[in-house]
C-alpha positions as CSV (number, residue, x, y, z in Angstrom):
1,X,26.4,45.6,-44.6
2,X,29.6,45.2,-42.9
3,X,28.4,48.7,-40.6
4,X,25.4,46.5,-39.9
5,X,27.1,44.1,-38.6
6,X,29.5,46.2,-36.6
7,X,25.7,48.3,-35.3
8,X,24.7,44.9,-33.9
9,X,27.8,44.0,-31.9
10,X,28.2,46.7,-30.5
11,X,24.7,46.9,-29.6
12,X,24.2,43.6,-27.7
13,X,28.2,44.6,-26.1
14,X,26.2,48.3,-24.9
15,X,23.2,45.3,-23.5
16,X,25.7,42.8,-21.4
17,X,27.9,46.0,-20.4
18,X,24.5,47.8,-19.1
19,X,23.2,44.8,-17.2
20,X,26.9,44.1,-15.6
21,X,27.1,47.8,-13.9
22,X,22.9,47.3,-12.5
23,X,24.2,44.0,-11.5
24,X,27.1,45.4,-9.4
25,X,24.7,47.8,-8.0
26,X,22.5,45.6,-6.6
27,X,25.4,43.2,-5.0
28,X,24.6,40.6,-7.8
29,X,28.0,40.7,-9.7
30,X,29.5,38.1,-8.2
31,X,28.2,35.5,-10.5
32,X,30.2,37.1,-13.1
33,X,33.7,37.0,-10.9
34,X,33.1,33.4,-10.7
35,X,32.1,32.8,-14.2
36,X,35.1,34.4,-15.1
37,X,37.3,31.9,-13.0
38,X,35.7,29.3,-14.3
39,X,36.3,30.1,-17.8
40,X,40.0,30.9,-17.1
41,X,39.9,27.1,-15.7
42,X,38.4,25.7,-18.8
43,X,41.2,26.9,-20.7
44,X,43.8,26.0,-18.9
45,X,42.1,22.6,-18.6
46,X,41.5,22.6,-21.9
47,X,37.5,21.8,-20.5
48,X,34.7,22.5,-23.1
49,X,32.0,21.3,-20.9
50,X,33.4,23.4,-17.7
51,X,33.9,26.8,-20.0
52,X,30.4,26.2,-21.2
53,X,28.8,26.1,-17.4
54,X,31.2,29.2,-17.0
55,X,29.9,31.0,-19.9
56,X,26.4,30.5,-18.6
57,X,27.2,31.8,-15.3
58,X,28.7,34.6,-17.0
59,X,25.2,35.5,-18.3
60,X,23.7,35.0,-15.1
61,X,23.9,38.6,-13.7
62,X,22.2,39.5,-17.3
63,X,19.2,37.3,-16.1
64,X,18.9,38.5,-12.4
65,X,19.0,41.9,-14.3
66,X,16.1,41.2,-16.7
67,X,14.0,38.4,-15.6
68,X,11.8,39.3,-12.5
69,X,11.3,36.9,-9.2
70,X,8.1,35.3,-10.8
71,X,9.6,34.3,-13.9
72,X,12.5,32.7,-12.7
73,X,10.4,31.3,-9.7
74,X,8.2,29.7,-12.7
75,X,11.3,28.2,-14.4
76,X,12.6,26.7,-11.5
77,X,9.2,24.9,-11.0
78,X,9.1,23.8,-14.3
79,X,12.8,22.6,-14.1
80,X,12.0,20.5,-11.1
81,X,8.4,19.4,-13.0
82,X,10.3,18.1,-15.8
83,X,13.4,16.2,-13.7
84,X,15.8,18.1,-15.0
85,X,18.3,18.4,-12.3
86,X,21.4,19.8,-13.7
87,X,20.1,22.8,-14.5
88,X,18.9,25.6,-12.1
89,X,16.4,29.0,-13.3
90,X,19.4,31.3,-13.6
91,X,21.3,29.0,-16.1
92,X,18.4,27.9,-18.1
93,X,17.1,31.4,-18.8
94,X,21.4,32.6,-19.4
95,X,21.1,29.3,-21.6
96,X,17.5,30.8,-23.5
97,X,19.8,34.1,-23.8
98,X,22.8,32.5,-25.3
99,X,21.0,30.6,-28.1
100,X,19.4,33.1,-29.3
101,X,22.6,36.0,-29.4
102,X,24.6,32.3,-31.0
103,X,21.3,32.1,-33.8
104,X,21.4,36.0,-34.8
105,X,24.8,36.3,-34.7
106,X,25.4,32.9,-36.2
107,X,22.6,34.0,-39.0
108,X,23.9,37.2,-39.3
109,X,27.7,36.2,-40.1
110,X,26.5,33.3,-43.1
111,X,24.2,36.4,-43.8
112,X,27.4,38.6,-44.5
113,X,29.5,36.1,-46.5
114,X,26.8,35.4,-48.5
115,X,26.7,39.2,-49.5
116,X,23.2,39.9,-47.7
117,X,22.1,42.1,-44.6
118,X,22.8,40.7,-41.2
119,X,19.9,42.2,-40.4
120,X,18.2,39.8,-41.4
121,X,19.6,37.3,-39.1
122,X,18.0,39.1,-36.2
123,X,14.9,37.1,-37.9
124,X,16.1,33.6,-36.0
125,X,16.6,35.4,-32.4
126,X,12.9,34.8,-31.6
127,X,13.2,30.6,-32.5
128,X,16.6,30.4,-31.2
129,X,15.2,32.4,-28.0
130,X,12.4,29.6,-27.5
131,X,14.0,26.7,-28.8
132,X,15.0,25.7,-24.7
133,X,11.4,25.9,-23.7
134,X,10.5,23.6,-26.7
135,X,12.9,21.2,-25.1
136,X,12.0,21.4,-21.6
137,X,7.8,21.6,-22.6
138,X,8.4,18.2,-23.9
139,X,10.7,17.0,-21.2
140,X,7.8,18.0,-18.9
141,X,5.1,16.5,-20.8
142,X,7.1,13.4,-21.3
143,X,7.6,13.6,-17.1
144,X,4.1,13.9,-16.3
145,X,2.5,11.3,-18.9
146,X,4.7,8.9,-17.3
147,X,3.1,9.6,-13.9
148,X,0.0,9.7,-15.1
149,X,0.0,6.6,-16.4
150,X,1.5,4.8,-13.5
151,X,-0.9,7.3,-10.9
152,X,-3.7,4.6,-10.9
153,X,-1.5,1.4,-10.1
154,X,0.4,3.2,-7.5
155,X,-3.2,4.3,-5.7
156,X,-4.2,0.6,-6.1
157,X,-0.8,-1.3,-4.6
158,X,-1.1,1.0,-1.8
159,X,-4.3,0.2,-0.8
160,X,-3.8,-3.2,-1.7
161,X,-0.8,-3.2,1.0
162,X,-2.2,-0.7,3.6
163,X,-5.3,-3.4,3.5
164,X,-3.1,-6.7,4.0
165,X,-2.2,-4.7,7.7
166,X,1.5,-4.5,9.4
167,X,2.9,-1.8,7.7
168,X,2.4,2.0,8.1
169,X,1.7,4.3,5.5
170,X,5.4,5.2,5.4
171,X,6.0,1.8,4.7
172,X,3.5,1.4,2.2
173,X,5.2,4.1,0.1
174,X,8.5,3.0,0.0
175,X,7.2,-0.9,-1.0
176,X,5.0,0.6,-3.7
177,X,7.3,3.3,-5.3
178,X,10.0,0.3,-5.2
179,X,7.7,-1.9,-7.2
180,X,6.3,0.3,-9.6
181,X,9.6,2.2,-10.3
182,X,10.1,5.1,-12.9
183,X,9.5,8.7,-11.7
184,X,6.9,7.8,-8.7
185,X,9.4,5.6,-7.0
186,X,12.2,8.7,-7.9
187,X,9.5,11.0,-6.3
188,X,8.9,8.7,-3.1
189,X,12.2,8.3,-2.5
190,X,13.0,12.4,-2.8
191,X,10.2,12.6,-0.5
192,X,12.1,10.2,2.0
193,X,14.6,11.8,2.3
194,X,13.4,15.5,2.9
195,X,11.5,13.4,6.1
196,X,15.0,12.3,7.2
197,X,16.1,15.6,6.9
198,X,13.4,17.0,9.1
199,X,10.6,17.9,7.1
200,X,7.3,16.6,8.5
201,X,5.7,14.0,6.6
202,X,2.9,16.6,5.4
203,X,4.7,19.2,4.1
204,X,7.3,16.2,2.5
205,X,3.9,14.9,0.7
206,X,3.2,18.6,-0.8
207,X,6.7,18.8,-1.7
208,X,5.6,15.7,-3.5
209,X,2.7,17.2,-5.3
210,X,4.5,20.2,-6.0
211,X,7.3,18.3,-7.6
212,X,5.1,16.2,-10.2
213,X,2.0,19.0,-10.9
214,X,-0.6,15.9,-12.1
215,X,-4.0,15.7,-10.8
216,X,-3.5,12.2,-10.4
217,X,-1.3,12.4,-7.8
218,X,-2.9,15.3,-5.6
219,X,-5.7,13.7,-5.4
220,X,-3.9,10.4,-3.6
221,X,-2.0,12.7,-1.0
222,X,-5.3,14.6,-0.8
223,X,-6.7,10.9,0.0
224,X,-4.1,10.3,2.2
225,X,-4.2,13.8,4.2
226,X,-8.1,13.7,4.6
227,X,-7.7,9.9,5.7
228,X,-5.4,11.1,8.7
229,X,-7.3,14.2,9.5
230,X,-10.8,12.1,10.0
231,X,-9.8,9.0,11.1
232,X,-10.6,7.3,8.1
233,X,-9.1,4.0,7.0
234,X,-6.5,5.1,3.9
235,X,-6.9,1.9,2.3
236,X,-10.4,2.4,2.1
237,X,-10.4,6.0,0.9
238,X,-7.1,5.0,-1.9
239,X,-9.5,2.7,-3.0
240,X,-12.2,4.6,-3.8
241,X,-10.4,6.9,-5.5
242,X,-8.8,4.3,-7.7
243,X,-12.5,3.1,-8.4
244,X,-13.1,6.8,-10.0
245,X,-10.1,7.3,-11.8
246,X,-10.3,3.8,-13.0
247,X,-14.0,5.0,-14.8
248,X,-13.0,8.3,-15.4
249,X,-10.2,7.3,-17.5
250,X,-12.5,4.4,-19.2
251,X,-14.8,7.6,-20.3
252,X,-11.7,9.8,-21.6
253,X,-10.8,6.2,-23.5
254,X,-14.5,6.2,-25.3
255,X,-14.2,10.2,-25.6
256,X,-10.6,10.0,-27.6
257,X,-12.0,6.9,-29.1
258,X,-14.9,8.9,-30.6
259,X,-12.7,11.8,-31.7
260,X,-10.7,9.2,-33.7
261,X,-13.7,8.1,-35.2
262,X,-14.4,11.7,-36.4
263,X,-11.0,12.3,-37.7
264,X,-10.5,9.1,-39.7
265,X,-14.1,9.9,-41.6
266,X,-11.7,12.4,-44.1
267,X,-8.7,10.5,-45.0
268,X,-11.3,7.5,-45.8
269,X,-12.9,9.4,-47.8
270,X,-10.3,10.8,-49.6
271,X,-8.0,7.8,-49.7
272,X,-10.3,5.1,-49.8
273,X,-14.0,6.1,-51.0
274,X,-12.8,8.6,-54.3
275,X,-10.4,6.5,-55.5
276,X,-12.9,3.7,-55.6
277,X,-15.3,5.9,-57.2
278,X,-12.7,7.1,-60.0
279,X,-12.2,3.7,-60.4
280,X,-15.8,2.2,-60.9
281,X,-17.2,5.0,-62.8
282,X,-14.3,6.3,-65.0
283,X,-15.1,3.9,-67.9
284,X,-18.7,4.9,-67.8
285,X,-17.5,8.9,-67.8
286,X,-14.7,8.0,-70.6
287,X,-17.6,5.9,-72.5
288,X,-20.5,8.7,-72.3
289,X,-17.6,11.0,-73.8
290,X,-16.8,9.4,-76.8
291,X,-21.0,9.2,-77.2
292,X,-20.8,12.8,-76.8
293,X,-18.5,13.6,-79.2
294,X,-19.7,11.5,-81.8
């Protein structure tokens, strides 16, 4: 048990020592130099949160080693999807790494005082592994039902305002995201300032788009963009749109409605309809037995 034990250490100490040397050979090791610092910070600091960061940056060259460019170009989107900004690709994938070496090795070590195999612990490095994306799915989902649900009033204010007249479309996004509030007005106000950086105003708005990922609000830039290329009036064209997501959303309402209907048919039936049955005709059954066994 205890060689085990001693198999797996050194094992995942072989991994980081590997992934270290590839990282030096491709110029990438100076994550670890600075990871390093950092940790020898935290100590003397007597800094759990800052050794933490550093021990995260310590796995970074182990990610740039293992994860490709798409993977960690994927995280990053879904980092900046879910508004999570204290957290770049590189540490959330070191972070995915860490919890699940903590949960085998963690397993593994209750595993041997308990007089089992740590082998056994190895078992948990697949939910420890994924436990991070759990969290950031439903930071994402949480993100994006948010905007969802606020899409259709932010499509209908700024119409409502473009249509009153004296304000420009720029305008008309800051009033809006300022009333409305929550992630859109977070969003608008990103999107202001990557125009005061610079950035034209179309490629701010797919910034925009790319930022929140809801078909909601493409389809208002999309609204917007087509509006400018064709001379047509925004207001009119935001309006429009509001009038189909405004039925298309009544439909999904009567669709989910429906499915509801469908689901609750069981429990009723179990919950409601047999125990009124057990109850009306168990004197009858307990009756007709006594009959019978006369």
């Amino acid at each position: 048990m205890n060689i085990s034990a001693i198999g797996v250490l050194a094992g995942l100490s072989v991994l980081l020592f590997l992934a270290g040397i590839d990282a030096r050979r491709r110029g990438r090791f100076s994550p670890v130099a600075v990871a390093v610092g950092e940790v020898r910070s935290a100590v003397k600091s007597e800094s759990a949160r800052a050794a933490w960061r550093g021990g995260v940056r310590l796995l970074s060259s182990v990610v740039l080693a293992a994860y490709p460019e798409d993977v960690r170009a994927q995280t990053r989107l879904k980092l900046v999807r879910a508004g999570v900004e204290t957290l770049d690709a590189v540490e959330f994938l070191a972070i995915k790494l860490m919890a699940m070496f903590s949960a085998a090795l963690g397993a593994g070590f209750l595993l041997v005082l308990a007089g089992q195999s740590p082998v056994w612990g190895l078992l948990l490095a697949g939910p420890g592994y994924l436990g991070p994306d759990f969290w950031l799915n439903g930071k994402l989902q949480a993100r994006q039902k948010a905007i969802q649900r606020d899409s259709l009033e932010f499509a209908v204010l700024l119409a409502a305002i473009l249509k009153s007249g004296g304000v420009g479309i720029n305008e008309a996004l800051k009033i809006v995201g300022e009333q409305i509030g929550g992630e859109i007005q977070k969003e608008v106000e990103s999107t202001f300032k990557e125009m005061a950086a610079g950035r034209r105003r179309t490629d701010a708005l797919d910034g925009l788009v790319e930022r929140c990922g809801v078909e909601e609000i493409t389809e208002i830039i999309r609204c917007i963009r087509n509006a400018d290329k064709y001379g047509v009036p925004i207001s009119d064209a935001l309006s429009e749109y509001a009038s189909r997501v405004y039925f298309l959303r009544q439909a999904r309402a009567e669709e989910r409605a429906g499915k509801m209907l469908v689901k609750v048919i069981f429990p009723m039936i179990f919950f409601y309809l047999l125990p009124l049955f057990i109850i009306l005709f168990y004197p009858a059954i307990k009756k007709l037995g006594e009959v019978l066994a006369i």
